[in-house]
FILOMAR-650751 format. One record per residue: x, y, z of N, C-alpha, C, O in turn. Coordinates in steps of 0.05 Angstrom, whole numbers, plus 5000, padded with zeros to 4 digits. Example, Ala and Ser with C-alpha at 12.3 -4.5 7.8 and 13.67 -1.06 7.14 Angstrom:
2
526448865156524649105156526449345156528549345169/525749555142527349795143525850015157526850235161/
This chain:
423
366321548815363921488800361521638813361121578837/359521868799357722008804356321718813356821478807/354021878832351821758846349521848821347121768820/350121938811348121998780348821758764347021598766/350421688753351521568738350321278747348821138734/351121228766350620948778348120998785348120788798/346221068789343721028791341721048754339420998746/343621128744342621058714344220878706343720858683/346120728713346220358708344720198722344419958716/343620298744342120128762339420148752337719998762/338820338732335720288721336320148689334720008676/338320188682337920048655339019668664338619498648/340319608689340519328695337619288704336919078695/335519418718333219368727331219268699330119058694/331519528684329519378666330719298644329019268626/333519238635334119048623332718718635331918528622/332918748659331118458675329418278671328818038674/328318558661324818408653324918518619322718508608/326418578608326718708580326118288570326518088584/324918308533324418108530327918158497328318288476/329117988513331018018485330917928456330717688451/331118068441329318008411331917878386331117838364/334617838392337117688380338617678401338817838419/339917418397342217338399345117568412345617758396/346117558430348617718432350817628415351817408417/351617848396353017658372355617598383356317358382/357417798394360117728405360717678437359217738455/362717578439363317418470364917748480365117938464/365517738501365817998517368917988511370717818515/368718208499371618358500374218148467376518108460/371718078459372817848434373317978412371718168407/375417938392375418068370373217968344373217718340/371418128329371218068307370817858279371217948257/370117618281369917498273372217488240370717628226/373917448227373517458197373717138190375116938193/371317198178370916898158372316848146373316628147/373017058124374416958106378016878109379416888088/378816818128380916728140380716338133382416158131/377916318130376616008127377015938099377715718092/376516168081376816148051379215828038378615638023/380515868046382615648041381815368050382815178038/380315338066378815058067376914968058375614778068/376215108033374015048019374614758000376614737986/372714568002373114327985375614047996376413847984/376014168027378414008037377113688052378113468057/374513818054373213548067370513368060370313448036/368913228063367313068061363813218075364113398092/362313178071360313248084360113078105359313188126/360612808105361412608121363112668138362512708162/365312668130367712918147366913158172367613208195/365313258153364513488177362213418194362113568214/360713298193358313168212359712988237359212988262/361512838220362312618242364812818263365012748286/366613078251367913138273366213378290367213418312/363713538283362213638289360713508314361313598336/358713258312357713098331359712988347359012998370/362112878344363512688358365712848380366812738399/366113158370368513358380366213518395365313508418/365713708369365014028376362114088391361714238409/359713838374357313948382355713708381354013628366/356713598402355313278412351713338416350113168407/351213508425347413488426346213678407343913758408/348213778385347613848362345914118363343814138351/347114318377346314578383346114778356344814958346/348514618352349614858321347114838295346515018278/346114608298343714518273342014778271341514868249/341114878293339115178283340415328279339215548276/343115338275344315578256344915468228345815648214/344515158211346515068191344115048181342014998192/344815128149342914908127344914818114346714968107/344914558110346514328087346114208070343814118073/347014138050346913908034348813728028350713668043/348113608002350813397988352613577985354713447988/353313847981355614067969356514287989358514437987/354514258009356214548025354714538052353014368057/355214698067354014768096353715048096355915138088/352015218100352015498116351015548134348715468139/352615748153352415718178351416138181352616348176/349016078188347616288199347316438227347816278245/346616718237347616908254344916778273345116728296/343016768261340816828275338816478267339216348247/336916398289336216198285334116138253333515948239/333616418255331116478236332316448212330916428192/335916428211337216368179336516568165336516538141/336116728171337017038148339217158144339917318126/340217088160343017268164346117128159347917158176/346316988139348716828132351216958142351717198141/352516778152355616808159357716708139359516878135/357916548130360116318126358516008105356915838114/359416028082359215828063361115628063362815658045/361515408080363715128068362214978036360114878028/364315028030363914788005365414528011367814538019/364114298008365114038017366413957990366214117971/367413747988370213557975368213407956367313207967/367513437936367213287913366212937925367812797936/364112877921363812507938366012457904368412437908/365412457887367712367871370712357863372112197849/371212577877373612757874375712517895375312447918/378012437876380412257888382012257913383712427917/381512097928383012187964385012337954386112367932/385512477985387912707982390612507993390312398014/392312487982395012377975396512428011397312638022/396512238019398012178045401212348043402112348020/402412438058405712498053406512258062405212068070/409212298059410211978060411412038091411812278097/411811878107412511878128415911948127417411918109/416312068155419712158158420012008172418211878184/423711978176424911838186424211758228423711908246/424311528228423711588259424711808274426411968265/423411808301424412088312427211988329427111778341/430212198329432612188343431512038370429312138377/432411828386431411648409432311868431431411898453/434412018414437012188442434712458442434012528464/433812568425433012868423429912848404429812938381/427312718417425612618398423312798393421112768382/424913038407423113378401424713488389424513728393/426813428373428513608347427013688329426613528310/425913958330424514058305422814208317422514438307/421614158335418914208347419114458364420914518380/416414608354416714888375413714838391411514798382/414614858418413214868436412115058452413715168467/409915118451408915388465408915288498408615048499/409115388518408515338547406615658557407415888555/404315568566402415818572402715768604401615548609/403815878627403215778646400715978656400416228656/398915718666396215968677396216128690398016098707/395016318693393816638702396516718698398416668684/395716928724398717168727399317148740401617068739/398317198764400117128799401017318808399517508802/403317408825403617718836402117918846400517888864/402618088837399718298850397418188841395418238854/397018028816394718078812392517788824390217748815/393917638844393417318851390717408865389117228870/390317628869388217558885385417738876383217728888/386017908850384817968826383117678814380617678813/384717478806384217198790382717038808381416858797/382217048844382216948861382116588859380716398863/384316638850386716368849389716398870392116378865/387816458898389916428920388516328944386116308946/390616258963388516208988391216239014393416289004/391116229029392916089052391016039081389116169089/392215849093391515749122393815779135396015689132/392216029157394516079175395916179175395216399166/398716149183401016289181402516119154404416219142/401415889148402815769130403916019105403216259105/405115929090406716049066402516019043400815839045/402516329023400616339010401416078985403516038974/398615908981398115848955397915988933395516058932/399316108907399616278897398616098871400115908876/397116018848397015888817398715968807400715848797/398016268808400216298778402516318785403916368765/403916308807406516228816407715998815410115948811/405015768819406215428823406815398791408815298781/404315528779404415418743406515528736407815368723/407615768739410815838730412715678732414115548717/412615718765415615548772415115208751416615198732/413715018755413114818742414114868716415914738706/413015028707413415038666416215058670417614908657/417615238686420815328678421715028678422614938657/421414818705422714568708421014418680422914298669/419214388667418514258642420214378609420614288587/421014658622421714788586424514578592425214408576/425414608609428914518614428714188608431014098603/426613978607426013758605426513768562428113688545/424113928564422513918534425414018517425713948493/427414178529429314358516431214158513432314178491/432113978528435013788536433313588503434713488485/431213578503429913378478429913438457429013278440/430913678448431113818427428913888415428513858391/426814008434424714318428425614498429427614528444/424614708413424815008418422315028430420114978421/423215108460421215268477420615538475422115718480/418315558467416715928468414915898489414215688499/413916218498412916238524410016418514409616498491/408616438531406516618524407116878539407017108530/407816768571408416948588410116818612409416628627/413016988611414816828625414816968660416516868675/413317158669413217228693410617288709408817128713/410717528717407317618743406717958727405918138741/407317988697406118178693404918078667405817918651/401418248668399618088652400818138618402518308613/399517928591400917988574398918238558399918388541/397118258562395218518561396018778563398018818577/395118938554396419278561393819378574393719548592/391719268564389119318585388419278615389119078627/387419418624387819448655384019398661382019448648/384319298685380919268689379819558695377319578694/380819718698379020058700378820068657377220238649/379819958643379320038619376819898609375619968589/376019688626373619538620371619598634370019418642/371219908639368019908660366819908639365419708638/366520058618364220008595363719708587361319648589/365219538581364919208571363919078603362018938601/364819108631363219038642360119108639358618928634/359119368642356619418643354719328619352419228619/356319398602354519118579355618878585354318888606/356618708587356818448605354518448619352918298608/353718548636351918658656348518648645346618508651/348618788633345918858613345318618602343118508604/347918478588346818258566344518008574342517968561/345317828605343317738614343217698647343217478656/343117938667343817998691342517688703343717488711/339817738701339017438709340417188714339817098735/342017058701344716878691347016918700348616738699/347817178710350517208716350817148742348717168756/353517058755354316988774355217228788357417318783/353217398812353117628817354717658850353317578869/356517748856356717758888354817968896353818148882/354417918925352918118935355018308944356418278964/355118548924356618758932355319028917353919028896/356319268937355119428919354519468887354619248876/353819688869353219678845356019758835356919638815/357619978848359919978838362119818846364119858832/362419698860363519368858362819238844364519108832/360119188836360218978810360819038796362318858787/360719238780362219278762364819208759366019068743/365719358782369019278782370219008782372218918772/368218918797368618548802368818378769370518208762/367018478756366118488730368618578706369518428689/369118778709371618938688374218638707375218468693/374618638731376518548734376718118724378617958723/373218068719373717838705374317818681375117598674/374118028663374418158635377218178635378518108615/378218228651380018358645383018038645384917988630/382017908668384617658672383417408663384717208667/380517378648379417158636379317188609379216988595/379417468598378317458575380517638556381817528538/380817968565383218018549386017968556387918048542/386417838580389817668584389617448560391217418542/387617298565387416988542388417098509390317018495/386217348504386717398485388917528477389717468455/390117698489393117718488395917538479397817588463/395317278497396617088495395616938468396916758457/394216988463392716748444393816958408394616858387/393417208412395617358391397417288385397817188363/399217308405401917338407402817018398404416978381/401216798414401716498399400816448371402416318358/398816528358397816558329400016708314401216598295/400617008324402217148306404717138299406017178278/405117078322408417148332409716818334411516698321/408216748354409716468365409616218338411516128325/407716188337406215968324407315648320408015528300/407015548352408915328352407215168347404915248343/407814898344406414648337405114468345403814288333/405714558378402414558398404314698423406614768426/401414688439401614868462400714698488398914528486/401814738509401414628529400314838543401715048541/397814858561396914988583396414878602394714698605/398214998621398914798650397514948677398715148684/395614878690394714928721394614698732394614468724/394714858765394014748786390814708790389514898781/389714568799386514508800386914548832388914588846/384014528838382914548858380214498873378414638865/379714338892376814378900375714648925376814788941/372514618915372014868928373514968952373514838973/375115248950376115228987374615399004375615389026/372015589003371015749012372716039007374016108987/372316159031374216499030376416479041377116409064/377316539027381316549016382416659051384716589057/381016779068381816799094381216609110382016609133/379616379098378916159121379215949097377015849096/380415859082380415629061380315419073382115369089/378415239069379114929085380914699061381414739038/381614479075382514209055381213979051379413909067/381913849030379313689027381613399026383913449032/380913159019381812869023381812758995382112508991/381413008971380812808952382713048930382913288933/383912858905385713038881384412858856384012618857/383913038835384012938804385813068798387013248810/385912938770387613028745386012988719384712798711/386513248708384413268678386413368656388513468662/385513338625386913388612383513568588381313468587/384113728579382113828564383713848534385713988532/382513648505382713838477379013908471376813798471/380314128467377114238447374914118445374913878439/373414208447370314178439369114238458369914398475/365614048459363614098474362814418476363014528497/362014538458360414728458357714678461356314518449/357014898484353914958494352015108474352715248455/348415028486348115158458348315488464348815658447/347715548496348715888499351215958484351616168473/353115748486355715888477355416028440356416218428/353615828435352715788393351316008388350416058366/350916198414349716388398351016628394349616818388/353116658395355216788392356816718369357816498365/356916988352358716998324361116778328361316548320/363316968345365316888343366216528360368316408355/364516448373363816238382363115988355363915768350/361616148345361115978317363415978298363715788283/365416198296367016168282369216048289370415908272/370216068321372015878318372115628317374115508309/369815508325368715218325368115078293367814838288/368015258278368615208254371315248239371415138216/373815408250376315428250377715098255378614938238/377515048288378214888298377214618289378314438300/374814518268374214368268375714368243377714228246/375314498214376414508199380914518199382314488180/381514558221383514538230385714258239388014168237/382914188251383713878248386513778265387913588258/386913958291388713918308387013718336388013718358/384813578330384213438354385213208356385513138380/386212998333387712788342390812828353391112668371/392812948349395413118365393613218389394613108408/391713368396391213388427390613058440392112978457/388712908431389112638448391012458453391412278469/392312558427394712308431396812428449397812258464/397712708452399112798467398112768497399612678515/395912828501394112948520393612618530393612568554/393312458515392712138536395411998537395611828555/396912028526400612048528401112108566401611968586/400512428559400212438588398512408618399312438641/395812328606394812168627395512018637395512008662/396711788614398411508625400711538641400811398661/402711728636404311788662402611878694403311768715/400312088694399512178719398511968733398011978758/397911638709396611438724398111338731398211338755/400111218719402710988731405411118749407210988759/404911478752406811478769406411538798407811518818/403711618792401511828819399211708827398011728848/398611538802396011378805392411568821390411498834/393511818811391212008814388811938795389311868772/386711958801385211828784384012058780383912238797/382612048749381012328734379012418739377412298752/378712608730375912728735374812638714375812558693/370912668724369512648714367312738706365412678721/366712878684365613108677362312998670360613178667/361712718666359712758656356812778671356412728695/354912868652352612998652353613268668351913368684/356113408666356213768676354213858638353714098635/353813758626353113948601354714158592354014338577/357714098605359514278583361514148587363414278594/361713878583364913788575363413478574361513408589/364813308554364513048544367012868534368112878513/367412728555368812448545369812408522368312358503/373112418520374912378487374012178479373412188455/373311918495373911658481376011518477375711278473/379311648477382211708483383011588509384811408511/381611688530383511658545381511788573380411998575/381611548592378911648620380511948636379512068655/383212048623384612288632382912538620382412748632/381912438587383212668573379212768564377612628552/379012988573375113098561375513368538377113558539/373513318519373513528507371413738520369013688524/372713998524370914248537372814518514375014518503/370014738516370414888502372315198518371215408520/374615168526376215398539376715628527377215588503/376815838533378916058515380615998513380716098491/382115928515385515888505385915698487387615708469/383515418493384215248474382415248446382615098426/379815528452379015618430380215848415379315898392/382616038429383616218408386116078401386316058377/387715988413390615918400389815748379388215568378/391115838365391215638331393415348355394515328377/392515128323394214938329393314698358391614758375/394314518357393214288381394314398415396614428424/392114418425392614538459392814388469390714278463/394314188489394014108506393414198534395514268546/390514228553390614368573390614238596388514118603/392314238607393114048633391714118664392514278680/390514028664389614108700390113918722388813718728/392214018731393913868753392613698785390313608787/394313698801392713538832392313838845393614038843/389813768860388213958872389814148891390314018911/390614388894392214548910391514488941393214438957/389014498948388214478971387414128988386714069011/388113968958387713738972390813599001393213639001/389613499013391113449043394613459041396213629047/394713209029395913099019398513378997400613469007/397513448974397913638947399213898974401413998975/397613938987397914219007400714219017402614359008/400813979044403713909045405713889028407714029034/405913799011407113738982408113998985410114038999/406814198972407014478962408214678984409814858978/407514639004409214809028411814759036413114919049/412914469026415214329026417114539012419314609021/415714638984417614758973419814628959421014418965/420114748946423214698921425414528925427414548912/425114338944427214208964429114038938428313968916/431413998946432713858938432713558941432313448963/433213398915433613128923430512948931428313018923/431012778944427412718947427012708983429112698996/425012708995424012629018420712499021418812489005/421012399046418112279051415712519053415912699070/413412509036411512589025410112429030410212209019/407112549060404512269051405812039053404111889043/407011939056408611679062409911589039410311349036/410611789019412911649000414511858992414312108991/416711648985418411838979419812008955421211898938/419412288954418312388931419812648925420512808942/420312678894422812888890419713138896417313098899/421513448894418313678901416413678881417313548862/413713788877411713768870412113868849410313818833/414914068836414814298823415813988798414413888781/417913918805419713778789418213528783418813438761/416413408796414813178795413013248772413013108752/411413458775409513558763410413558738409213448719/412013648737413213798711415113498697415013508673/416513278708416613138690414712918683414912768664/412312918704410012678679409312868658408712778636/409413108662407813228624410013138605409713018583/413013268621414613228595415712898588417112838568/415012758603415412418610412412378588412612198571/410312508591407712338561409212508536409712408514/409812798544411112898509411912598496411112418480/414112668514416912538499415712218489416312128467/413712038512413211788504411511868481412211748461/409412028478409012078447410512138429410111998410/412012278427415112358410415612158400415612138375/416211958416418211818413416111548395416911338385/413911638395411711378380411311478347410611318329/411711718344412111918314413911788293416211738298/412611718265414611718248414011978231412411988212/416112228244416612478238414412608247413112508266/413412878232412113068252409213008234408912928211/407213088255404413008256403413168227404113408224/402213078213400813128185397213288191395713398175/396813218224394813298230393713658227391613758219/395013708231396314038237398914178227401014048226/398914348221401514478209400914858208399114988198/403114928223402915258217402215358194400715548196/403015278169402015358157398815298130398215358106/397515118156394815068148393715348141394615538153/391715378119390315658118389615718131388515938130/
């Protein structure tokens, strides 16, 4: 990289600084395109009532979205710009007269032996891991000990959950079954999307102190495993996969400092995220608006709580880890479901079609979780923290598939909430 070059990004980040910005940045970095008309088919499916109450109660609790909407008794449109000149997207609402829509009749209970027969299950295990663990900087080690790796624990885990979910009669699909990203994009292909990243509001961004051409790179390389890995995966589950929900499984963590000196801490949650809680920064973004209007009109948020507090109730009665608690952060709010389960607005659980369940596990670095994990793959059970306990991989992995299945098994037949082939 010329010393020319980089000193003419270093004047257009300067006075981008003090630049006064005159719209909205319409798309999220490295996002595809908005098409509306993919929405066309839900025209007249709901209530005006309908969409206010899952709007306030899910998507947009302090009602951010209102300076983009005008409404009435017959429709909503949802505008680019606050000023409402610039229309996006027309819903037409459901007739107040027009006859409820006709319930299906319920199916037979679900098999007691196999109570996922039918069901295709996506498993996303988070990040990538391998070379790239320390790209994601989702690693750490102390010492000589063996490295904390994420996207290694979330693998190994999902393989011990598909073999759970599979003996139940799911078809297990994967997003990504190893340590190579599902992207063909590489972070050197994103120096241009970093430096606009960069430009859009330098002020705001979370900047290391490193040179100018390190940030960048630092920059292309968050682009690159936050934003087009997600979207990769989030294709390939829409296009290709399109199961009938999705589980996204990590390890959590509290702060550990630098990955050469990580400390441990005395304390573990467990969280469960479905959809919502959009910011109003996030609302000013096209495609932000569009999928929040996808997903709402979609109507997969009751299958995320019921699944998603399904499995809270196991992490409480077998681990008795108690949840996190998100409120007043101003980007995630309380299901009402379940003290496990918060709605926050993720990539993954805003591109994948269909109900996400996103799982965020016991803290890698907590005291306790640490030992656990260095134990390794062991056979059989041993004393753990003072109990005695099969490994972290197999534990982990059967309370998710231990809430599936106790939801499964509460189903008369498959959920009416959601369906692949919703428009």
């Amino acid at each position: 990289m010329s010393c020319l070059w980089l000193a003419s990004v270093m004047v257009l980040l300067s006075a981008r600084c003090f630049a006064v910005e005159e719209k909205p940045f319409l798309y999220s970095p490295v996002s595809e395109v908005p098409e509306w008309r993919l929405l066309e088919g839900y025209q007249g499916t709901l209530s005006q009532e309908e969409f206010k109450e899952r709007l306030q109660r899910i998507f947009d609790p302090k009602g951010a979205l209102g300076a983009y909407l005008e409404m009435n008794e017959s429709a909503v449109v949802v505008f680019r710009d606050r000023e409402k000149t610039q229309p996006l997207f027309r819903l037409r609402f459901a007739e107040p007269t027009s006859a409820p829509r006709a319930e299906l009749a319920p199916l037979a209970l679900a098999d007691p032996t196999q109570p996922l027969l039918g069901k295709v299950i996506c498993l996303d295990p988070g990040h990538i891991g391998g070379d790239w663990a320390d790209i994601e900087e989702r690693t750490f080690r102390i010492g000589r000990d063996r490295p904390v790796v994420e996207g290694e624990l979330n693998l190994q885990t999902c393989r011990l959950l598909a073999e759970r979910l599979s003996a139940a009669g799911a078809k297990v699909v994967w997003t990504h079954e190893g340590f190579a990203p599902t992207t063909e994009v590489r972070p050197a292909d994103l120096y241009p999307e970093a430096i606009e990243y960069l430009l859009q509001d330098p002020g705001n961004r979370r900047l290391p102190r490193i040179s100018m051409n390190g940030l960048i790179r630092w920059n292309a390389e968050l682009l690159f495993y936050r934003s087009a890995e997600i979207q990769a995966r989030a294709r390939r589950v829409n296009e290709e996969l399109r199961p009938d929900f999705s589980l996204c499984l990590h390890y959590n963590a509290a702060p550990w400092g630098s990955p050469g000196r990580a400390s441990l801490t005395s304390v573990s949650r467990v969280v469960l995220f479905s959809h919502g809680s959009y910011t109003a920064s996030e609302l000013a973004y096209d495609d932000q608006k569009f999928n929040l209007f996808r997903k709402l009109l979609e109507n997969s948020t009751p299958s995320e709580l019921a699944i998603g507090g399904a499995i809270g109730q196991q992490f409480k009665e077998k681990w008795g880890v108690p949840p996190e608690n998100y409120a007043g952060s101003g980007y995630a709010h309380a299901s009402g479901a379940s003290p496990y389960v918060w709605h926050r607005n993720l990539i993954a659980n805003r591109l994948f079609r269909g109900p996400v369940i996103f799982v965020e596990g016991p803290y890698m670095n907590d005291r306790s979780t640490y030992g656990w994990i260095q134990a390794g793959a062991y056979e059989g059970s041993r004393m753990v923290a003072g109990r005695d306990r099969q490994n972290i991989f197999r534990e982990y992995a059967d309370r998710v598939a231990d809430g599936v299945l106790q939801w499964a098994r509460t189903q008369a037949g498959s959920s009416r909430a959601f369906t692949n082939y919703s428009p």
